[in-house]
C-alpha positions in Angstrom: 20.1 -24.8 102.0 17.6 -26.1 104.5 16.0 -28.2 101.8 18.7 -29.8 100.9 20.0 -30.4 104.5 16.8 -32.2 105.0 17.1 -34.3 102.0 20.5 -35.2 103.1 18.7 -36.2 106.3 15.8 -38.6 104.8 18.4 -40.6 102.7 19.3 -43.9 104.5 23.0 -45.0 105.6 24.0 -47.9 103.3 25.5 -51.0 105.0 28.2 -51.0 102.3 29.5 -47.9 102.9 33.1 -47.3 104.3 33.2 -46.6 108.1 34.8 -42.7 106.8 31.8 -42.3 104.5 29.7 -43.3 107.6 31.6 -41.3 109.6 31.3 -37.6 107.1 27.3 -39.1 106.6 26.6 -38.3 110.8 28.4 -35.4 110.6 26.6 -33.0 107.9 23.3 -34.8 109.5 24.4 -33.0 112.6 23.0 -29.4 111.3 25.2 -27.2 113.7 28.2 -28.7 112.8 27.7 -28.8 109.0 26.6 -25.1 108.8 29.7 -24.4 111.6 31.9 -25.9 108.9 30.3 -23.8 106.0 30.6 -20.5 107.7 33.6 -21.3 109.2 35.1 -22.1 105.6 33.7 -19.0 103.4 35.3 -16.6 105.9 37.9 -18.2 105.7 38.1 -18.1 102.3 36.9 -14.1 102.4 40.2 -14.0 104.9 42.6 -15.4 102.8 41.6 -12.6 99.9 41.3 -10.0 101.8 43.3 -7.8 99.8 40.6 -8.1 97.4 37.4 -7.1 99.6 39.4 -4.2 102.3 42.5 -2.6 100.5 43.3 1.1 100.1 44.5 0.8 96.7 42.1 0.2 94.0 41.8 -2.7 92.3 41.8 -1.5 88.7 42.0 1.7 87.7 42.0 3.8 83.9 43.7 7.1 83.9 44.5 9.2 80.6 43.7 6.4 78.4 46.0 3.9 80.1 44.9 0.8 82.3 46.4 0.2 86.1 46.6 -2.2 88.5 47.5 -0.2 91.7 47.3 -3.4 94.1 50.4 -4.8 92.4 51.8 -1.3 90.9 53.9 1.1 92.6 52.9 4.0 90.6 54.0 7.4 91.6 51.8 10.5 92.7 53.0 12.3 89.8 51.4 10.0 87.2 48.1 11.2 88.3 48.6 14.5 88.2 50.1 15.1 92.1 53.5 17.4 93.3 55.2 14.5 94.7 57.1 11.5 93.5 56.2 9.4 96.2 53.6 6.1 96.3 50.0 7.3 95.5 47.8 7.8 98.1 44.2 7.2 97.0 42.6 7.9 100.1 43.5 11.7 99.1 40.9 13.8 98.2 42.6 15.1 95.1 43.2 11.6 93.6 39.8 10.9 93.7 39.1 14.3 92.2 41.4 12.9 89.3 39.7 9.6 89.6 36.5 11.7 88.9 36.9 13.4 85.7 35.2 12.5 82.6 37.5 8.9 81.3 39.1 8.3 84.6 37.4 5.9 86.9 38.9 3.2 89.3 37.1 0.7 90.8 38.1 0.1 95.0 37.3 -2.8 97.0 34.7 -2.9 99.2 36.7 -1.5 102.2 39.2 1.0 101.1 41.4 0.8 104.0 44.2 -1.6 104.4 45.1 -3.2 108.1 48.0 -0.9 108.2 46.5 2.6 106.7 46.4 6.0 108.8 43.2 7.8 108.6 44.2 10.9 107.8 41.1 12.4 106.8 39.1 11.4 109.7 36.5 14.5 110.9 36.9 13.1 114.7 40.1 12.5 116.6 41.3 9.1 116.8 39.6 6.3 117.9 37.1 7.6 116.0 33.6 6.5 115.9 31.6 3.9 113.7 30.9 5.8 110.6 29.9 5.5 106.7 34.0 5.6 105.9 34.7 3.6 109.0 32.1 1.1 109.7 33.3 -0.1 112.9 35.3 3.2 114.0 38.9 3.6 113.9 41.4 2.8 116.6 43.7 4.5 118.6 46.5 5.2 115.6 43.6 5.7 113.3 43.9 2.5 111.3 40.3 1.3 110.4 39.0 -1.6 112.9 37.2 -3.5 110.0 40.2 -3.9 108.1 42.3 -5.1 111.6 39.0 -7.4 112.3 39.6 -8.8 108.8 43.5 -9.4 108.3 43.7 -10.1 112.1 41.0 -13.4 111.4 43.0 -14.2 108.9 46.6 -14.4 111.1 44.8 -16.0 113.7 43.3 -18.8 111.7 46.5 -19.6 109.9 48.6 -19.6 112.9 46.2 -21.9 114.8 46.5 -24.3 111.8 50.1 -24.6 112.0 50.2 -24.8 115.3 47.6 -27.0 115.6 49.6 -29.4 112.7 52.7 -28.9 114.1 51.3 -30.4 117.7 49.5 -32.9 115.9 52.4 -34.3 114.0 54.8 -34.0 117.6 51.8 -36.0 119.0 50.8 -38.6 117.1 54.5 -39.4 116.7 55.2 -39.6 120.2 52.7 -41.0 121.3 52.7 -44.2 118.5 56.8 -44.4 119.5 55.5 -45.0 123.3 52.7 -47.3 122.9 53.9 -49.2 120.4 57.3 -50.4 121.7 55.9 -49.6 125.3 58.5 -50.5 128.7 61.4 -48.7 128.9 60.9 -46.5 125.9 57.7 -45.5 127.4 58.6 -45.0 130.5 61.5 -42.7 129.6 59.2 -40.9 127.6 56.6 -40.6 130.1 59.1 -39.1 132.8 60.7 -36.8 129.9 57.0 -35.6 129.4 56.4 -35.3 132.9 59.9 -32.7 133.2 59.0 -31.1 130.5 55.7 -30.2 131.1 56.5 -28.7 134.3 58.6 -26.2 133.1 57.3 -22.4 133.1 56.1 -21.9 129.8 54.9 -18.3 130.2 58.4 -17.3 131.6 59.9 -18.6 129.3 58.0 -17.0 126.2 59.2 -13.5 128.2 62.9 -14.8 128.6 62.5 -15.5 124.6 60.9 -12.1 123.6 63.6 -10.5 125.6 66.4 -11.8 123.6 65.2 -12.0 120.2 63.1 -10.0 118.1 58.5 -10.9 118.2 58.1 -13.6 115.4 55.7 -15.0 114.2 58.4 -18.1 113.9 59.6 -17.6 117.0 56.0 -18.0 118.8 55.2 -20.8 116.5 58.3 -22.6 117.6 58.2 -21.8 121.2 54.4 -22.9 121.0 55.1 -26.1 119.5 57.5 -27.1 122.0 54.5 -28.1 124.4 51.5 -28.4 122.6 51.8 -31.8 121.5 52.0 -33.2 125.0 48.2 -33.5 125.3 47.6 -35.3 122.5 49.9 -37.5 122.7 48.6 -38.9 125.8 45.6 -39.9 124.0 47.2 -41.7 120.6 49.7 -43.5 123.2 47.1 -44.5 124.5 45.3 -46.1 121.7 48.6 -47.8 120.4 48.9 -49.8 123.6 45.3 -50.6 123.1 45.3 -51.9 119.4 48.9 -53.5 119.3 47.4 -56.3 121.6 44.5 -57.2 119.0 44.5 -60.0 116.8 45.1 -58.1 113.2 48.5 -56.7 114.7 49.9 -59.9 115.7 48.7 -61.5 112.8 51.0 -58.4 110.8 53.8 -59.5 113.0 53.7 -63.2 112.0 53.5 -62.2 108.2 56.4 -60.8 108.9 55.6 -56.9 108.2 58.3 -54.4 110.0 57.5 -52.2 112.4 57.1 -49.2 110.7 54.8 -51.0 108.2 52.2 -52.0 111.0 52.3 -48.5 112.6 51.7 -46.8 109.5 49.3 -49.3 107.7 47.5 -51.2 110.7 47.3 -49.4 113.9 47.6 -45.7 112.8 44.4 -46.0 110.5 42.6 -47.3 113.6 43.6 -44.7 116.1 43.0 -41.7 114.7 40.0 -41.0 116.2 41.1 -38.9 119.2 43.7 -37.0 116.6 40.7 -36.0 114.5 38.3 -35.4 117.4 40.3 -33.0 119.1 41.5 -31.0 116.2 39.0 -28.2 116.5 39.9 -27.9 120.0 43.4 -27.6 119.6 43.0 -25.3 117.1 40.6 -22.9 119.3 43.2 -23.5 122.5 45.7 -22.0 119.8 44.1 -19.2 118.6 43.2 -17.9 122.3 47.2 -18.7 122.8 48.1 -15.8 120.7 45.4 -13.9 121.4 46.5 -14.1 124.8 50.2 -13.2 124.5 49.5 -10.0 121.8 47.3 -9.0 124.7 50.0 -9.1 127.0 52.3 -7.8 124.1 54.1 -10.5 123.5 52.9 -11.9 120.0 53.1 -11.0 116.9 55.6 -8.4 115.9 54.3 -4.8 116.5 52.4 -3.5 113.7 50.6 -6.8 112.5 47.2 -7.3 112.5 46.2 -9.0 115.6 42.9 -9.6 117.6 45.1 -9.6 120.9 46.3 -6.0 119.9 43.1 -4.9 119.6 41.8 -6.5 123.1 44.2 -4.4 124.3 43.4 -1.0 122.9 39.9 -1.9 124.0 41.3 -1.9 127.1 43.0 1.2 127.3 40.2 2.9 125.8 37.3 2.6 127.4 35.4 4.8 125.9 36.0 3.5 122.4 33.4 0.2 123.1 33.2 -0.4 119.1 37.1 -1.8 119.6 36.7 -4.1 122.3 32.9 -5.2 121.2 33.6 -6.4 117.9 36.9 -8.0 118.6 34.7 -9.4 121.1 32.1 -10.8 118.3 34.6 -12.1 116.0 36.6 -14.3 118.7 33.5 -15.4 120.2 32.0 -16.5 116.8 35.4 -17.9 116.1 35.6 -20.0 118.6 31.9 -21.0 119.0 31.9 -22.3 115.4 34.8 -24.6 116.2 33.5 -25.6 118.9 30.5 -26.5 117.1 32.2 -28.4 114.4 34.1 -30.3 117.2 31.3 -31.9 118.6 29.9 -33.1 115.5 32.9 -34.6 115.1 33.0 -36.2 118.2 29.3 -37.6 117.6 30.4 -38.5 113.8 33.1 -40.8 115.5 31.4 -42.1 118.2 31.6 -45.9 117.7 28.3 -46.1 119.3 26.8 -44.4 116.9 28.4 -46.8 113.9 27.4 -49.6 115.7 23.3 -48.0 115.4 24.0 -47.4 111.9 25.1 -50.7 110.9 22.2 -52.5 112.9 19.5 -51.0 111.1 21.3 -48.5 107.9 17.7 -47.2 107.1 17.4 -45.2 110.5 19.8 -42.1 111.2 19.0 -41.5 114.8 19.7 -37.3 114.8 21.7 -35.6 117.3 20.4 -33.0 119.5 22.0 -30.5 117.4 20.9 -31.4 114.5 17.2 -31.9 115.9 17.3 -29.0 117.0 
C-alpha cells in the first residue's frame, strides 16, 4: 500500500485534467486523508454485515444429514434433539454437544453473540470481564460489548449519513433560494433563520420524547429541523457571490430560467463549502446521538447504541472495559473523519489548483501527507 501511495505521489498533475480530477488527485496525495477514507470505508463495510462476522446463530449448519441456514431459519429446539419447541439457542451447551457428534457440524461467525443476546453462561456476574468468550467483557445486562461496539458503529454511521444528507439538502436549498433572488426573500429568510435558531432545541427534544414513543424517525426529524441552518449560511453565501459574475448574466441574456442557471451554472460552482464540511457535519451528528442516548433520550431502549454504553460506563465504574472501548471506537470515529475533512479542504483549496495549473509536473504535498 505504501508503494503504491508513493507512485501515486511521483506521477505528475496533467493540465488537461478536469478541475474534479484535480481535485480527487490532491486528495489521495494527502496520505492521512486517503488512508482515513480506506479505514473509514472497510469498517464500514464490516458494519453493514455484521450479522455475518458477530451473530449468535450459526451461519450454516448440517444436522442428521440435512443442511441449515439458522441466520434466516426459525428452527425449533426440538429439531436438534432439545425438550422444547421454542427458537434454538445455540449458545447452549447441549446444542453444541449435538453440533459435536460425528456428521453434525455448524460453522458460527466470528463473534457468536448478537447485540441483543444475554450471556447466560457467563462464569462471572454481570458486567463481566474481558475474556476468551467475551473479548471486551460483558455489560451490565450481560449482552457482549464487542457485538454492541459493532452494531452500535453501524447505527451511528448510518444515522449521521442521513442526517448529514437530510441537512445538506435543507441547506443547499435554502441557502441557493436566498442568494439567488437575494432582497426581500433573503431578508425574510434571514430573520426566519435568526427565530428559529434561537429556539431551545434540547427542550424541545425532551418535550418530544415525552409525548411520543424514542425513534429513530423521530430523532432524525427533530434533528433535521436545525441542522441545515449552518450550512446554509455558507452556500448563500456563495450564490450572492457567483450570480454577479459574467457567465450568469451571460445565462440570463440567453435567456435560460432560473432554475436552469441554479442548477446548471451556479450550483456546480458552489459546492465547495457543501463538500468541505460534510465530514464535519457528519461527526457533529454522530456526537448528536451519542449525546442524547447518553442522556437517554435516543434511540429506542434496547438498540445498539454508543451513547448507551457511555452511560453504563458511567454507572459502572468499575467495569473500565465498557467505557474504554466505547471510548476507542468514537474517538477513532471521529478522528478519521476529521482526517478525511481536512484533505478535503486542502483538495479544494483554490490556491492549491491555481499551483497545480502553473507548473502540472510539481505536486507540492501537504503536511499530512509529508508527513
Amino acid at each position: 500500500m505504501v508503494r503504491d501511495f508513493k507512485a501515486l505521489q511521483a506521477q505528475p498533475v496533467s493540465a488537461s485534467m478536469s478541475p474534479a480530477r484535480r481535485a480527487w488527485r490532491r486528495f489521495t496525495t494527502n496520505r492521512l486523508g486517503w488512508v482515513s477514507l480506506c479505514v473509514l470505508g472497510v469498517l464500514f463495510v464490516l458494519s453493514l454485515g455484521a450479522e455475518l462476522v458477530s451473530n449468535d446463530k450459526p451461519l450454516l449448519a448440517r444436522y442428521d444429514g440435512e443442511w441449515f441456514v439458522p441466520m434466516i431459519q426459525d428452527i425449533p429446539e426440538t429439531r436438534f434433539g432439545g425438550d422444547f419447541d421454542t427458537p434454538t439457542d445455540y449458545l447452549d451447551p447441549f446444542i453444541q454437544q449435538q453440533f459435536a457428534k460425528p456428521g453434525n457440524w455448524a460453522v458460527y461467525p466470528i463473534n457468536r453473540y448478537h447485540h441483543s443476546t444475554l450471556n447466560y453462561f457467563a462464569k462471572e456476574p454481570n458486567p463481566s470481564r474481558p475474556s476468551a468468550d467475551n473479548w471486551l467483557g460483558t455489560d451490565d445486562r450481560g449482552r457482549d460489548v464487542v457485538a454492541r461496539l459493532l452494531y452500535g458503529f453501524r447505527v451511528s454511521l448510518l444515522f449521521g449519513l442521513a442526517l448529514t444528507l437530510v441537512g445538506v439538502l435543507l441547506g443547499v436549498v435554502t441557502g441557493a433560494i436566498q442568494g439567488f433572488f437575494g432582497g426581500r426573500t433573503d431578508l425574510w429568510f434571514q430573520r426566519f433563520i435568526e427565530i428559529w435558531g434561537s429556539m431551545p432545541e434540547l427542550y424541545l427534544l425532551i418535550i418530544f420524547s415525552a409525548l411520543f414513543d424514542p425513534s429513530v424517525a423521530l430523532l432524525l426529524i427533530v434533528l433535521s429541523l436545525f441542522g441545515w441552518m449552518g450550512l446554509s449560511d455558507y452556500v448563500r453565501a456563495e450564490f450572492l457571490r457567483n450570480r454577479q459574475l459574467d457567465y450568469v448574466r451571460a445565462a440570463r441574456a440567453m435567456g435560460l430560467s432560473n432554475f436552469q442557471i441554479i442548477w446548471r451554472h451556479i450550483l456546480p460552482n458552489s459546492l465547495t463549502p457543501v463538500v468541505t464540511f460534510l465530514p464535519f457535519r457528519m461527526s457533529a451528528a454522530i456526537l448528536a446521538l451519542t449525546s442524547l442516548d447518553f442522556l437517554g433520550l435516543g434511540v429506542p431502549p434496547g438498540t445498539p447504541s454508543l451513547g448507551e454504553l457511555l452511560a453504563q460506563g458511567k454507572n459502572n465504574i468499575d467495569a473500565w472495559w465498557i467505557s474504554l472501548s466505547t471510548f476507542a471506537v468514537l474517538v477513532v470515529t471521529l478522528l478519521l473523519l476529521t482526517f478525511m475533512g481536512d484533505a478535503l479542504r486542502d483538495a479544494l483549496d483554490p490556491r492549491k489548483a491555481d499551483a497545480d495549473q502553473a507548473d502540472p509536473h510539481k505536486v507540492a504535498p501537504t503536511k499530512a501527507g509529508a508527513a
